[in-house]
C-alpha positions in Angstrom: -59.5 31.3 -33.0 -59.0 34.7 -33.4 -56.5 36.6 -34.5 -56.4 38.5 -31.3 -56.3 35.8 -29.6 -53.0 35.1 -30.8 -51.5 37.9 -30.9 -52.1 38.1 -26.8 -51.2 34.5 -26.3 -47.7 35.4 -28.3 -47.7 38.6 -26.0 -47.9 36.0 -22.6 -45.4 33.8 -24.2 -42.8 37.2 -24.9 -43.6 38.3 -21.1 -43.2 35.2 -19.5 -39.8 35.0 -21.7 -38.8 38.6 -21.0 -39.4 37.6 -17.2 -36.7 34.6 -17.1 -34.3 36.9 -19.0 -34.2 39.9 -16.5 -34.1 37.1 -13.7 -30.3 37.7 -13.5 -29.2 34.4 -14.5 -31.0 33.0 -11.6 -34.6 32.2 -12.2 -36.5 30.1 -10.3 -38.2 26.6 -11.2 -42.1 28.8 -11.6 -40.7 31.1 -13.8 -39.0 28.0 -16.2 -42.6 26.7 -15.9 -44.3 29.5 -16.8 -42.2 30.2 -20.2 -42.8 26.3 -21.1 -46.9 26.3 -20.6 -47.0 29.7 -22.3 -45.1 27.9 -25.4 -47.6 25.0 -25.7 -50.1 27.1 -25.8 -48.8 28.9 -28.4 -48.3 25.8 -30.3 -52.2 24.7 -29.6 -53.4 28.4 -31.0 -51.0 27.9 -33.9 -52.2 25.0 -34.8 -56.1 26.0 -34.6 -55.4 28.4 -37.2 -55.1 27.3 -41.1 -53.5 30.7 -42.3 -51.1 32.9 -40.0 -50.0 35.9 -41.2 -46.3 36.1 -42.0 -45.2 39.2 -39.2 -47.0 36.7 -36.5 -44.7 33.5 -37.8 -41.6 36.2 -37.8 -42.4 37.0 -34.3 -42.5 33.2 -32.9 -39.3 32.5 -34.6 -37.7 35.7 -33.0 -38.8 34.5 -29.3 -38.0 30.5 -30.1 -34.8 31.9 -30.6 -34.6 34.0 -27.7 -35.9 31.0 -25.7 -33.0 28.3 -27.3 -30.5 31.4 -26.2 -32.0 30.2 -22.3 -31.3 26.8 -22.7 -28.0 26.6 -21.0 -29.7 28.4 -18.0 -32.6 26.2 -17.7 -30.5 23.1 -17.8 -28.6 24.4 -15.2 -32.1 25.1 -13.2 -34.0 22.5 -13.3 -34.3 18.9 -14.6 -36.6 18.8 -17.4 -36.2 15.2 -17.2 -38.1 15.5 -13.8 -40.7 18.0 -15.8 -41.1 15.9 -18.8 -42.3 13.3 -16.4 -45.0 15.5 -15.0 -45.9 17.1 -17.9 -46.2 14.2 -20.5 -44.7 16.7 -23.3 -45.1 15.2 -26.9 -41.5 14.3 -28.2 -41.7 17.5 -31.2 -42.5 20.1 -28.1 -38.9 20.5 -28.0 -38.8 23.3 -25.8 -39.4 20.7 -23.1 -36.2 19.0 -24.9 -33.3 21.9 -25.0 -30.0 21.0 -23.8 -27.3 23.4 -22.5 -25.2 24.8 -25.7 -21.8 22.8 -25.4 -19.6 24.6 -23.5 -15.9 24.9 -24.7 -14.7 22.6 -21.8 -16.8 20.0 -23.1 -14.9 19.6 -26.1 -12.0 18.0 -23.9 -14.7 15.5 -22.7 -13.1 13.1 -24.7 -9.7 13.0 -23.4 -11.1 13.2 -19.9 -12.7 9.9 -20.2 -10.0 8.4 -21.8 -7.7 9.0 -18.5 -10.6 8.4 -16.3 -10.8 4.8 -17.3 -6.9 4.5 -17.4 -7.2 5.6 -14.1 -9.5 3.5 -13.0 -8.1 0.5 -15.1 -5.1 1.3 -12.7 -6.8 1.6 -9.5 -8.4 -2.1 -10.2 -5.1 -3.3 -10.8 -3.8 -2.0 -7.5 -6.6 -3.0 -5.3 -5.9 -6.8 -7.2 -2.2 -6.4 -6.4 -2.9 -4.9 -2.8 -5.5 -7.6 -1.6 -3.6 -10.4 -3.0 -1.3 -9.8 -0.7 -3.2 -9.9 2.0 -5.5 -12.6 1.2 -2.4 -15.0 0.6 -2.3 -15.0 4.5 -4.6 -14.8 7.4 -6.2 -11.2 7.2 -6.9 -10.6 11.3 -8.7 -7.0 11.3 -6.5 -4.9 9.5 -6.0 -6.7 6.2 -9.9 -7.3 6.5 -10.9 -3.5 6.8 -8.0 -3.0 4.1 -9.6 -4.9 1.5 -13.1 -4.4 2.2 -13.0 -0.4 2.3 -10.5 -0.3 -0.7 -12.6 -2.7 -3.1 -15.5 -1.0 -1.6 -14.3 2.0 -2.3 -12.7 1.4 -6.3 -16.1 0.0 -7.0 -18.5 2.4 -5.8 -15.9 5.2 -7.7 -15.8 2.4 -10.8 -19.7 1.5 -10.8 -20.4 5.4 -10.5 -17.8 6.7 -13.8 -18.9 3.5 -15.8 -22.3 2.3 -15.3 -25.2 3.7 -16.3 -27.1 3.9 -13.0 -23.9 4.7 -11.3 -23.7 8.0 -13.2 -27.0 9.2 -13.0 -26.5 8.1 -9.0 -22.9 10.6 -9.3 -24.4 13.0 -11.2 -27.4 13.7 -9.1 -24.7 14.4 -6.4 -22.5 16.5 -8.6 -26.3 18.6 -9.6 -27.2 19.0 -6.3 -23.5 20.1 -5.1 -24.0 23.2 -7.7 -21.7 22.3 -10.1 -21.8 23.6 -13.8 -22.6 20.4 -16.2 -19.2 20.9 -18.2 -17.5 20.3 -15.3 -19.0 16.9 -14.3 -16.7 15.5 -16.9 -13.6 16.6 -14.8 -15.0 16.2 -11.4 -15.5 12.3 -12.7 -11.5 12.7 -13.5 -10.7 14.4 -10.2 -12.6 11.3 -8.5 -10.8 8.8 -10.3 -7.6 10.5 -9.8 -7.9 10.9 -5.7 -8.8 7.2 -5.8 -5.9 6.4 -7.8 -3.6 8.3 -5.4 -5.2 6.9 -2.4 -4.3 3.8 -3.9 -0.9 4.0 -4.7 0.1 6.0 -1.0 -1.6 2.6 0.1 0.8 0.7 -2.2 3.7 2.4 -0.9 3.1 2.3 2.6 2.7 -1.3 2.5 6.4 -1.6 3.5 5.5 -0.1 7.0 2.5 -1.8 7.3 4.9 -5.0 6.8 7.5 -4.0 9.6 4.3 -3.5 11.8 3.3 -6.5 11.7 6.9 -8.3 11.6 7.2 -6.3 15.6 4.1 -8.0 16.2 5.5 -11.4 15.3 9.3 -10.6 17.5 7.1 -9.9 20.2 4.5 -13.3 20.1 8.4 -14.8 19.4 9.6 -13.6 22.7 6.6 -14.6 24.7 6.9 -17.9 23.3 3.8 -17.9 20.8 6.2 -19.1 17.9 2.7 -20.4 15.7 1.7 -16.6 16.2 5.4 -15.4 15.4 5.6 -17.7 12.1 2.1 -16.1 10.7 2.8 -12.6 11.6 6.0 -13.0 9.7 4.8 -14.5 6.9 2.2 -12.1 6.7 4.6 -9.4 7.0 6.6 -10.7 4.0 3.2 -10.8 2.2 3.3 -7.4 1.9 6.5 -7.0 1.9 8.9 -9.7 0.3 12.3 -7.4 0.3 11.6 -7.0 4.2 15.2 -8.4 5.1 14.0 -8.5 9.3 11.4 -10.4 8.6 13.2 -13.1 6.4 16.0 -13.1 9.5 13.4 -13.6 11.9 12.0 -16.3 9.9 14.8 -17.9 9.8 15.8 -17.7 13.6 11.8 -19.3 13.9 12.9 -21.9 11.6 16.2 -23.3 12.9 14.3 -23.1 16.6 11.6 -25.5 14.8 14.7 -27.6 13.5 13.8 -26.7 10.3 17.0 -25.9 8.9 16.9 -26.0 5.2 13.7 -23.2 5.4 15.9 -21.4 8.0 18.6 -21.1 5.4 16.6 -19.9 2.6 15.2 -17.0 4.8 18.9 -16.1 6.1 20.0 -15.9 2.6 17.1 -13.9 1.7 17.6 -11.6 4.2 21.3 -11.5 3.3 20.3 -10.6 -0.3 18.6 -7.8 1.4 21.2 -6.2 2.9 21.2 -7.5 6.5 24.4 -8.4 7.9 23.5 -10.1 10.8 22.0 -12.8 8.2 25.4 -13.0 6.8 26.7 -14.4 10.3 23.4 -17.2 11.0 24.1 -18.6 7.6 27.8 -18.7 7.7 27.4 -20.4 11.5 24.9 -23.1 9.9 27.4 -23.6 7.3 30.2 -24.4 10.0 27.6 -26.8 11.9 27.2 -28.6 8.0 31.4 -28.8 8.4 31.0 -26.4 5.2 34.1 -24.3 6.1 35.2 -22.7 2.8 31.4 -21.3 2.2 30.9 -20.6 6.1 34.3 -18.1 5.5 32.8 -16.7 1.9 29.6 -15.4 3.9 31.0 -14.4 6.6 33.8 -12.2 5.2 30.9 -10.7 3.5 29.3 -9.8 6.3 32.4 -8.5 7.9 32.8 -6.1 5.0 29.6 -4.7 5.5 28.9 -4.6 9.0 29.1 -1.1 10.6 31.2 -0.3 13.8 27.8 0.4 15.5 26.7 -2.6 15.2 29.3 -4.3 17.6 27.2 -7.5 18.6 26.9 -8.9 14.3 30.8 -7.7 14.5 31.2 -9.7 17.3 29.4 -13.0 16.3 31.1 -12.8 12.5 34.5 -12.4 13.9 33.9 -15.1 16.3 32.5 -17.7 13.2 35.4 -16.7 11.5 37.7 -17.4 14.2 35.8 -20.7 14.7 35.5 -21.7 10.8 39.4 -21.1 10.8 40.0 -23.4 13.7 38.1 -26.4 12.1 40.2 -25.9 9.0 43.3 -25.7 10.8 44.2 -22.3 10.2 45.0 -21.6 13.9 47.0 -18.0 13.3 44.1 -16.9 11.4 41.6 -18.6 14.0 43.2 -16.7 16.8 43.6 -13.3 14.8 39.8 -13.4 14.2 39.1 -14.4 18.0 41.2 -12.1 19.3 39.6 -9.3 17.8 36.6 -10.3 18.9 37.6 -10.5 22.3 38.5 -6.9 21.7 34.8 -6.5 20.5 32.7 -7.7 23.6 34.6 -5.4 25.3 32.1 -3.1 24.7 29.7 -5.6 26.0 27.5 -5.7 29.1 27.7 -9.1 29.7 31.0 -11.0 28.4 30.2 -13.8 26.0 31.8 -17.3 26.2 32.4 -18.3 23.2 35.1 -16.6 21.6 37.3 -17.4 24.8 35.9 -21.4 24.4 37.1 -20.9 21.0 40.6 -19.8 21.5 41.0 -21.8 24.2 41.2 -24.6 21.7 43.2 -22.9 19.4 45.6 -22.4 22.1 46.1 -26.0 22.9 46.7 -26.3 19.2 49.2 -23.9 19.4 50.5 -23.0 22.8 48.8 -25.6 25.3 50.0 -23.9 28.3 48.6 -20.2 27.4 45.0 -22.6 27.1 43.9 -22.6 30.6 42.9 -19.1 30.9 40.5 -18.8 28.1 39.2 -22.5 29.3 38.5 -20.7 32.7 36.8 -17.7 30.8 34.5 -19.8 28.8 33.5 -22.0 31.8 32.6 -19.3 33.8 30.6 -17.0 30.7 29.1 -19.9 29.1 25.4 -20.1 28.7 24.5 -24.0 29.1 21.3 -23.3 27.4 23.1 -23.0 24.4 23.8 -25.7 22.4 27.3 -25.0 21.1 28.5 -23.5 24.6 27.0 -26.5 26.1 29.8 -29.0 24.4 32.3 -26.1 25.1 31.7 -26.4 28.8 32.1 -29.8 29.1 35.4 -29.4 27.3 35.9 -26.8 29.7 35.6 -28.6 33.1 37.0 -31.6 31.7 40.5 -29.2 30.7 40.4 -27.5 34.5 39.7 -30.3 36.5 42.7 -32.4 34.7 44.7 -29.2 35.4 43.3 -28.7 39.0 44.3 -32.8 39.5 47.8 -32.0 38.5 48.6 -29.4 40.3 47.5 -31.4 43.8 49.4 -34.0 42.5 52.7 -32.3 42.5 51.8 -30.6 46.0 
């Protein structure tokens, strides 16, 4: 080999190098290539020759190092992980081996990772909480495509961040979308983070979700679907346990079924939660136990809370009050509370019967001859198909008809 020889081989190698600098920081993959081949083959004539002469070795240093100053751009090029394949390099052609000088971004890599798993520690231990809840019922077609995309989503976001094959799969994605290689680090973090977000506005809306499906179990209640009804509500309260309407219209399901301890537990539930109209349903189950002194505690409580707006719960407490005062013989009271209630349903459509039933037998307690009116009232409003009114109506016809015999009589 020649010593001309190697000085033109150095001089291809300097073009080729001089070339990818002038390339305005946008070569192409060839011209990469070309600065690569052009170094092995300075390496082969280098190493065919026993003595080089010491300008010759300053020179090669001079243009490694002008080559190592490129490395950041060839990274950002072209794989050469993809070229290394191809080419076969041995392991000390390190020019087939530069990597991108670290960028000062990369120096928060660290942290990044750090809140990328906590992130995605978090995100697993939503999607657990999230699906739990819908797996502890039925899951119909929106709790199915609920947990299925959002466990398919964590771990395809999971598997990608902390796997091995699941980075290289992210980070051929990230490559190919342009992105500079000290950003992957926080693109990985903005990933997790979006996932985590997505998670928790999931979480939260959960609540609304739950009402949903609670309307969906009034309405199979009212077409008479109650198996429907009970599973919708219980799914409801799945996802939502402080959903007060759904514990209430448990309840109501409940103490249709007979089931009347389970029906209290869900009134009192959905009294805990606020609901006043629970207050009244457990204060009137309370009466029909002869429990008088709790029946009043509830309902008082109720009566405290209860807005004027809401003139039907009004209503029904001030009539259990009325009534849970007449069993215990507190008639002035009874009729106070009845009275007002009377004054309520006013405001009704259709008058209810049984705050006039209810007086009426306070009024024989009290005044027998001021009875027959509210008797007359409550026999002409009652609802038969209710079992309370019922037994008021047949005390009813049996007080008119002795009234209506004793009048003819004295005729």
């Amino acid at each position: 080999m020649s010593i001309l020889e190697l000085y033109s081989t150095l001089k291809h190698y300097e073009a080729a190098l001089t070339a990818l600098e002038k390339t305005d920081n946008k070569p192409s993959a060839e011209a990469i290539l070309r600065v690569l081949i052009a170094r092995n083959i300075v390496h082969e004539k280098f190493a065919d020759i026993a003595h080089i002469s010491k300008d010759k070795l300053i020179k090669l240093v001079e243009l490694d190092s002008r080559l190592k100053k490129q490395a950041g751009l060839i990274t950002q090029t072209v794989q050469l992980a993809d070229l290394r394949t191809s080419f076969h390099p041995p392991k000390d052609y390190w020019w087939w081996f530069l990597e991108a000088p670290t960028h000062r971004l990369d120096y928060l890599d660290w942290l990044w990772n750090a809140v990328t798993v906590t992130s995605l520690t978090a995100s697993v231990s939503l999607v657990v909480d999230i699906s739990s809840r819908f797996l502890t019922t039925s899951l119909g077609f929106i709790g199915s495509f609920a947990v299925i995309s959002q466990s398919a989503l964590t771990l395809f976001t999971a598997g990608g961040i902390l796997t091995k094959a699941g980075r290289t799969g992210v980070e051929e994605i990230i490559s190919r979308l342009g992105i500079p290689k000290y950003l992957w680090q926080e693109v990985k973090l903005v990933l997790s983070g979006v996932l985590l977000l997505s998670l928790i506005g999931f979480r939260a809306s959960l609540p609304l979700i739950s009402g949903y499906v609670n309307e969906r179990g009034l309405d199979n209640y009212l077409e008479g679907d109650w198996s429907s009804a009970q599973s919708n509500y219980e799914r409801a309260l799945s996802l939502n346990p402080d959903n007060a309407e759904a514990h209430y219209n448990l309840g109501s399901l409940y103490e249709d079924l007979q089931e009347l301890d389970k029906a209290r537990t869900q009134y009192r539930l959905a009294a805990q939660g606020g609901l006043d109209a629970a207050y009244n349903e457990l204060g009137r189950l309370y009466i029909q136990d002869k429990k008088y002194s709790q029946a009043v505690s509830l309902l008082l409580k109720g009566l405290d809370t209860v807005t004027e707006a809401d003139t039907e719960t009004k209503y029904a407490l001030l009539k259990n009050l009325g009534w849970a005062r007449l069993k215990k013989g507190r008639y002035a009271d009874a009729e106070t509370y009845l009275r007002e209630a009377i004054e309520v349903e006013k405001n009704f459509e259709k008058t209810p019967a049984a705050a006039h039933c209810l007086l009426a037998q306070v009024m024989e307690k009290k005044a027998p001859d001021n009875a027959l009116k509210q008797w007359e009232m409550c026999l002409g409003y009652a609802d038969p198909l209710n079992p309370d009114e019922d037994t008021w109506v047949g005390m009813a016809r049996e007080r008119v008809d002795s009234q209506d015999k004793s009048s003819e009589s004295t005729k």
